[in-house]
C-alpha positions as CSV (number, residue, x, y, z in Angstrom):
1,X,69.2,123.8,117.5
2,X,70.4,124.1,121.0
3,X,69.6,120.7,122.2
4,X,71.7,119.6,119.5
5,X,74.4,120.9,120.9
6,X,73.5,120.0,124.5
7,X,73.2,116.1,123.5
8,X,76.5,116.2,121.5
9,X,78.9,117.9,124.6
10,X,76.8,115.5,127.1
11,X,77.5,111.8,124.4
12,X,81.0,112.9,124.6
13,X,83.8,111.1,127.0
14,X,84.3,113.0,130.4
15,X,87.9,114.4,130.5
16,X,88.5,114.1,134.5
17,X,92.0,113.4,134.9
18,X,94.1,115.1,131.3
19,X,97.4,113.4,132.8
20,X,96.9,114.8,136.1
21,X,99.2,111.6,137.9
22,X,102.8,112.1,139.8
23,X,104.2,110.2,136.7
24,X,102.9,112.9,134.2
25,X,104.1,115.6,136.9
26,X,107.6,114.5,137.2
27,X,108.1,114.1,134.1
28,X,107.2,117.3,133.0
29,X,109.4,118.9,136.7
30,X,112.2,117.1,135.0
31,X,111.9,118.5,131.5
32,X,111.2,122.1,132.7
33,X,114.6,121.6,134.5
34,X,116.5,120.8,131.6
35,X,115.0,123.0,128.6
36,X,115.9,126.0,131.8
37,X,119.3,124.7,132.1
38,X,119.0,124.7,127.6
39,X,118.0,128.3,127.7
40,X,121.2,129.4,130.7
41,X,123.6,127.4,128.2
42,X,122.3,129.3,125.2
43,X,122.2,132.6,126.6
44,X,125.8,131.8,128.3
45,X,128.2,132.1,125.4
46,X,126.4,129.6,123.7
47,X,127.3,126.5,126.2
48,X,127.3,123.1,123.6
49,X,128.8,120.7,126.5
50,X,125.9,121.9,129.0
51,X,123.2,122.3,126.7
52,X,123.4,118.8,125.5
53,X,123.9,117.7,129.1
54,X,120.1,119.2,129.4
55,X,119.0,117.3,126.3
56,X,119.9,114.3,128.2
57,X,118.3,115.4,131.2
58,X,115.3,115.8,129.0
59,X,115.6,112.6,127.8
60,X,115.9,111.3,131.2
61,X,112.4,113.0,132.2
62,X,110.7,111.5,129.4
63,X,111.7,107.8,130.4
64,X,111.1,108.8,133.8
65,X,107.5,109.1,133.7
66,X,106.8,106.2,131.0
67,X,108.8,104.3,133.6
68,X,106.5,105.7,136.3
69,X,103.4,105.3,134.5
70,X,104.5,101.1,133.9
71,X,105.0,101.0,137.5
72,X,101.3,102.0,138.1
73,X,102.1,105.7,138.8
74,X,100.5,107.1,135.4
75,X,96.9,108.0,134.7
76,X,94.5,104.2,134.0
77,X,94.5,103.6,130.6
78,X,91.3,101.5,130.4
79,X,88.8,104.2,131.0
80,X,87.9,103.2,134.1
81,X,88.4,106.3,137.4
């Protein structure tokens, strides 16, 4: 029963990179800044004008690493380290 479950994890693909890339990185640096600057504009009265500025930012960080990862920056997508 155990070698069952041996042969299953070892068939499986290897999981090396899970997005580790400077694209995937900065785009997650520029969403931590904005949902932060969310959370100050919430807590500060609430703040509309400067919490949607955030949601743009956050916006921004998404295109910014899809951006990055079509310029080569972004973890290989056929499989191949």
């Amino acid at each position: 029963m155990a070698d069952q479950g041996a042969s299953r994890v070892e068939e499986e693909a290897p999981h090396d990179l899970h997005g580790n890339s400077p694209a995937a990185w900065t785009a997650v640096a520029i969403v931590l800044v904005a949902f932060t600057i969310g959370a100050i504009a919430m807590v500060l009265g609430p703040n509309w004008v400067l919490f949607w500025i955030s949601v743009g930012i956050a916006v921004l960080g998404a295109l910014a690493g899809k951006v990055l990862q079509l310029l080569g920056f972004g973890v290989p997508t056929d499989g191949h380290h």
